[in-house]
C-alpha positions as a printed Julia matrix, in Angstrom:
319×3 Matrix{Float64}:
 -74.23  -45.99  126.57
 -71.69  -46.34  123.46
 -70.92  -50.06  123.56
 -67.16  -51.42  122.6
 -68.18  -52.78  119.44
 -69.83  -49.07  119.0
 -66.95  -47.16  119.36
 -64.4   -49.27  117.54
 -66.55  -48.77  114.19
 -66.6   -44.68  114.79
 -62.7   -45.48  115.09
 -62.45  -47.59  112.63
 -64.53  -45.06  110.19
 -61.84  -42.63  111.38
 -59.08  -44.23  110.89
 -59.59  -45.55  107.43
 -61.13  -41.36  106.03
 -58.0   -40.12  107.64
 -55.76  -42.97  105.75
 -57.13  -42.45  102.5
 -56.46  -38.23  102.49
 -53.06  -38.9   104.22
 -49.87  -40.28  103.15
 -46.86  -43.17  107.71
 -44.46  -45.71  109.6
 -44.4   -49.26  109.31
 -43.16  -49.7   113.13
 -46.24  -51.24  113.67
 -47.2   -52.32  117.3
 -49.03  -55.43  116.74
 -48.11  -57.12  113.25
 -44.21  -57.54  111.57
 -43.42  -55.74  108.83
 -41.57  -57.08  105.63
 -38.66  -54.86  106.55
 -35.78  -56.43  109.08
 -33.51  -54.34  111.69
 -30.32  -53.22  110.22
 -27.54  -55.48  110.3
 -25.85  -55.89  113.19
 -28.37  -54.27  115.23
 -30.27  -55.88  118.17
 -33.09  -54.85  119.11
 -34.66  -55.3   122.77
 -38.42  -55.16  122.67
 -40.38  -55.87  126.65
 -44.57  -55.78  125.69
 -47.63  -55.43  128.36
 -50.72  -56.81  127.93
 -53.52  -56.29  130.8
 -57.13  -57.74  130.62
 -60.24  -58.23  133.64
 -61.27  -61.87  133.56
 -64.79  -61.31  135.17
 -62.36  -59.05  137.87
 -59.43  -61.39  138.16
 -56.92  -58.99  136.78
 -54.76  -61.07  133.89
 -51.04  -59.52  132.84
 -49.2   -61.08  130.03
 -45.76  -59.92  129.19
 -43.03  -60.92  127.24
 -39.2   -59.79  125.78
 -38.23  -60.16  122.75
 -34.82  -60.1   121.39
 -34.26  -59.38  117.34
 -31.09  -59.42  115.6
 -30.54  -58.39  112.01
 -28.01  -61.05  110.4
 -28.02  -59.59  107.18
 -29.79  -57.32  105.37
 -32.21  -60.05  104.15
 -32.43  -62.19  107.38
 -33.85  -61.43  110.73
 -33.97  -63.57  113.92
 -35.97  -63.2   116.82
 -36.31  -65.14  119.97
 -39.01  -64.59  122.5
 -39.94  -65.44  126.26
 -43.22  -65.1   127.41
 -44.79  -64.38  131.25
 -48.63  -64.38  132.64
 -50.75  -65.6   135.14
 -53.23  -67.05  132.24
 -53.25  -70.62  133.54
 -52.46  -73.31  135.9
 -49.73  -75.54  135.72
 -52.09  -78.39  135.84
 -55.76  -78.29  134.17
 -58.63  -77.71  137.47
 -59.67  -81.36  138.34
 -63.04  -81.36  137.8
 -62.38  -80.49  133.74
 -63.47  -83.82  132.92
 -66.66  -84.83  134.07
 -68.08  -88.48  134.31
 -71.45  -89.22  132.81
 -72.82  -92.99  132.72
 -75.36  -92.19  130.21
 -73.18  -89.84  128.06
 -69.88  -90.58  128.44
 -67.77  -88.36  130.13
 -67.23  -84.48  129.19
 -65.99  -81.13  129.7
 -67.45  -77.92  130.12
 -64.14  -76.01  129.72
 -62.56  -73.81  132.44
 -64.48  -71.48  134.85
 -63.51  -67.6   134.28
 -62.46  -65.65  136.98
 -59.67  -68.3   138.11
 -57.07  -66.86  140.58
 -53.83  -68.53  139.06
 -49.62  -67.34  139.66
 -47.64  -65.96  137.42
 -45.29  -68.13  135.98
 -42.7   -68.57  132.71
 -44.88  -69.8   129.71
 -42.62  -70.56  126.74
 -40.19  -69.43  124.18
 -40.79  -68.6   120.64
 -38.65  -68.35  117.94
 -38.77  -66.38  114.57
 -36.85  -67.0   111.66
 -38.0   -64.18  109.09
 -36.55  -63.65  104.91
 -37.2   -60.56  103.33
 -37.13  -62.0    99.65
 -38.4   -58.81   97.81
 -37.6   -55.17   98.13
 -38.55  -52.48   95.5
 -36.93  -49.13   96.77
 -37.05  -45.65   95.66
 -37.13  -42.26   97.0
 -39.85  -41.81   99.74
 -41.67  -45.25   98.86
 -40.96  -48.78   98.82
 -42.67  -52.3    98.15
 -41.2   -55.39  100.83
 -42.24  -59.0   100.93
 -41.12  -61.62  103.64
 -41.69  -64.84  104.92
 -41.35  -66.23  108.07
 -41.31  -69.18  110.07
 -42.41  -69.28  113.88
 -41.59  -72.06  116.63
 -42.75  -72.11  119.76
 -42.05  -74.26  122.7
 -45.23  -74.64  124.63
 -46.67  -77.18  126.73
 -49.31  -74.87  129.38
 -52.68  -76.16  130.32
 -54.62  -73.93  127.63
 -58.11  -74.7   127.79
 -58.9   -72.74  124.25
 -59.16  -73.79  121.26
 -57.63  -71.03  119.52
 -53.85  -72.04  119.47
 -51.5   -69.01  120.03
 -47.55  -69.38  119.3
 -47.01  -66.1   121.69
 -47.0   -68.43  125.08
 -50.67  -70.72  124.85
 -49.47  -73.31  122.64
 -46.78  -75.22  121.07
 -46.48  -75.94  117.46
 -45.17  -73.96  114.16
 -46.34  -71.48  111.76
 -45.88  -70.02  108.51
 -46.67  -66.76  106.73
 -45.89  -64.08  104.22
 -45.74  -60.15  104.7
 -46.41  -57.6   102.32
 -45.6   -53.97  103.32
 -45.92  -50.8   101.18
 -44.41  -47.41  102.59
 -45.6   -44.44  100.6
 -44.14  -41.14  102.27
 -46.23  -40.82  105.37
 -48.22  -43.8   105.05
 -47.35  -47.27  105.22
 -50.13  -50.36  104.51
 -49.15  -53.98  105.5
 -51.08  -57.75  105.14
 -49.33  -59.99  107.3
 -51.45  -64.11  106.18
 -50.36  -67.09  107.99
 -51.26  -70.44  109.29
 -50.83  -72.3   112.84
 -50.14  -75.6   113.39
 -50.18  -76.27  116.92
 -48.61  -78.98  119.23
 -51.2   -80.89  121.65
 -51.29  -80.1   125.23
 -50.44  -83.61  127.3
 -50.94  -83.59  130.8
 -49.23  -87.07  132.05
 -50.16  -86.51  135.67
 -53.77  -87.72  134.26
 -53.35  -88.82  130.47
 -55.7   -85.42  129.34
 -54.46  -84.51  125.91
 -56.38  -81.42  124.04
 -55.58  -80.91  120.15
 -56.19  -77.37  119.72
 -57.19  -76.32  116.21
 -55.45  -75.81  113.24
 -55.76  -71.79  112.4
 -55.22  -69.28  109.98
 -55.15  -65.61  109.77
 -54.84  -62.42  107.93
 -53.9   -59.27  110.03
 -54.08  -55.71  108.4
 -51.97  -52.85  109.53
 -52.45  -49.49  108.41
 -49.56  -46.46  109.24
 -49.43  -42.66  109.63
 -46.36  -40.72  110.65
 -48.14  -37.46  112.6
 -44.8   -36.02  113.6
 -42.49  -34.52  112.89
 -43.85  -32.65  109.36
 -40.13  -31.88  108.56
 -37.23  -33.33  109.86
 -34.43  -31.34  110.82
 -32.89  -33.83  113.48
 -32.76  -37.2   114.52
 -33.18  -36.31  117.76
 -36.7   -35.14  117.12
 -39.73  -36.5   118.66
 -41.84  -38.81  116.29
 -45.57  -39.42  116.3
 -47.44  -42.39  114.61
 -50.91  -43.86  114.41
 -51.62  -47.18  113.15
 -54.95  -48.93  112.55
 -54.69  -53.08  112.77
 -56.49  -55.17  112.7
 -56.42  -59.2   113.57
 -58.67  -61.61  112.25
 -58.63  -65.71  113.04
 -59.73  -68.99  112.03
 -59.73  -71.95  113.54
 -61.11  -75.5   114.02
 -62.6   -76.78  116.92
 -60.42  -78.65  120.12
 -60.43  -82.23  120.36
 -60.01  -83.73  123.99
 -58.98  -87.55  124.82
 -58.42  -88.84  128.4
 -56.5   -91.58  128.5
 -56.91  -92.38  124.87
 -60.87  -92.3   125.3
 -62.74  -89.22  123.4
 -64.31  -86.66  125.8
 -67.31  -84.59  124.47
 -67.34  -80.95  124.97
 -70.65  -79.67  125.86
 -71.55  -76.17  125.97
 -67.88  -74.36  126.14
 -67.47  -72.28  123.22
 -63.89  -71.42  124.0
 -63.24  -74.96  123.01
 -65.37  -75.0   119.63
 -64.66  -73.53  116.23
 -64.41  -69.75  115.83
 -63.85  -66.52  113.96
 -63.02  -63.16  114.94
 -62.38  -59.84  113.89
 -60.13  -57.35  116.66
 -59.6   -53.56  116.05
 -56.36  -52.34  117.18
 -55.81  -49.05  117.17
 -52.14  -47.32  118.6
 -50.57  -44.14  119.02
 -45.99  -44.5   118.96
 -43.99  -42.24  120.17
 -39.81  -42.51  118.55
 -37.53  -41.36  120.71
 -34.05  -40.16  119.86
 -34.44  -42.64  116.16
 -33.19  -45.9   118.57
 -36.01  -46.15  120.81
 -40.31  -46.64  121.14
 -43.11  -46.28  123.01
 -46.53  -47.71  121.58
 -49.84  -47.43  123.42
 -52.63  -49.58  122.25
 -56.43  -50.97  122.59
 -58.07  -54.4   121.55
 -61.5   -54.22  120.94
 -63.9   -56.76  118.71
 -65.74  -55.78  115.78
 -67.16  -58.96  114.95
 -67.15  -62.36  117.29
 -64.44  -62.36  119.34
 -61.45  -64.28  121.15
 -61.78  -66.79  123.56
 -57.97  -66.24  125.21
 -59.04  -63.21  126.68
 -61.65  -60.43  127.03
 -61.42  -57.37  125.95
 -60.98  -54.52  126.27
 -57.27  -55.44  126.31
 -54.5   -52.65  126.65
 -51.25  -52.64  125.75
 -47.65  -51.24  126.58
 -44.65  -52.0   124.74
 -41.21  -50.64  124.94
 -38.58  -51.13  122.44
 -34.8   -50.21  122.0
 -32.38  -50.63  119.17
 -28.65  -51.46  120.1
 -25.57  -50.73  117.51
 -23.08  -52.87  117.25
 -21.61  -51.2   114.56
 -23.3   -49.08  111.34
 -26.7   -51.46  110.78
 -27.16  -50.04  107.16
């Protein structure tokens, strides 16, 4: 049997032959690219994301609105959905222990939990570079994220898309070269702690960084004659995280964490790859896959699939 980890190296052998013979979008389904919408133009973006949590079936979704307010400047506000948590951590996540102290072992998988509002997120994003000519350009950005958060995440990994609260900063490179675009997205995460004051548990999730790679191919059309035309991308992406390990007081007193990697230090590598279909220039459809290559997350298991539906609105001409 071809295991997950397996099959994403055959795709991501694949996907990296076919990038170097080919020149590709930068519409990319999983990481920002430097580039902003137009001016003036708002665009309405509503994401899936499905997982199995030892068969509990977990749905995230969120919508996302992004205005361009100038050519240069970009901002985004987000609000995010799931059935990942409780609003309360399970009471028997601390444990007492005379000889040890008390401790945790984390959060049993499989939890039935409802779906509920997470948090908001907002995006502040400056494209500060631009080096344009005919059928190629060179883009840099930086951004700044805020997030909201306050759910009972039991992971260390902190996540501004709904886990956690907190702020983060990074800078995007993109380079579009006919066909083919190529974009490194590097950031950092400073999350907010998670305070429960029903019973005084406070987790400090770790500090993180990242560097996500996103590679673009534009399939179809091979000549445009119309707008109106049916495109066809693939993109290659691929998410890699760092971060420290969770610290957990109750009641100001230290609780040890025994055995419950999700709340330790980790490292991760996910391959992410997506097929995009542009409809009518104004509108998207992007299908996608998460699978590990090396270690993996602790927010979810994979295989995780994704659906995401996007659609640009004109206020007036956006160039």
């Amino acid at each position: 049997m071809v295991t997950n980890q397996a099959f994403a190296r055959v795709l991501l052998l694949l996907f990296v032959l076919f990038s170097l013979k080919l020149p590709g979008q930068e519409l990319f389904p999983h990481n920002e690219p430097a580039s902003n919408v137009g001016k003036n133009v708002l665009a309405v973006r509503v994401s899936s994301e499905t997982y199995s949590d030892l068969g509990q079936p977990r749905d995230f979704q969120y919508i996302c609105f992004r205005f361009g307010l100038s050519s240069k400047w970009m901002l985004s506000e987000s609000f995010f959905f799931s059935n990942h948590h409780g609003s309360l951590l399970p009471g028997n996540f601390i444990r007492p222990d005379s000889v040890h102290g008390p401790s945790t072992t984390g959060v049993a998988r499989g939890k039935y939990y409802p779906y509920l509002f997470e948090s908001m997120n907002l995006n502040l994003k400056y494209r500060f570079l631009a080096r344009d000519s005919e059928h190629r350009h060179f883009r840099v950005a930086a951004y700044l994220d805020l997030s909201g958060g306050n759910e009972a995440h039991a992971e260390a990994e902190p996540n501004l898309m709904g886990d956690t609260g907190g702020a983060g900063l990074g800078l995007i490179s993109t380079l579009l070269l006919h066909k083919f675009a190529v974009s490194v997205n590097a950031g950092g995460i400073l999350p907010s702690p998670y305070q429960e004051a029903v019973t005084g548990i406070t987790i400090n999730y770790g500090k993180a960084a990242y560097l996500n790679l996103s590679m673009g191919y534009l399939l179809f059309p091979r000549v445009y004659s119309s707008y109106k035309q049916l495109n066809v991308n693939l993109y290659a992406e691929f998410q890699c995280m760092t971060y420290g390990g969770a610290v957990i007081t109750d009641n100001g007193a230290s609780i040890r964490i025994v055995d419950a990697p999700a709340l330790q230090a980790n490292s991760y590598i996910e391959f992410r790859p997506s097929v995009q279909f542009i409809i009518r220039s104004n509108m998207r459809l992007d299908l996608s896959l998460g699978i590990p290559v090396y270690g993996r997350s602790w927010n979810y298991t994979c295989p995780v699939y994704f659906v995401t539906l996007q659609q640009a609105v004109f206020f007036k001409d956006g160039k």
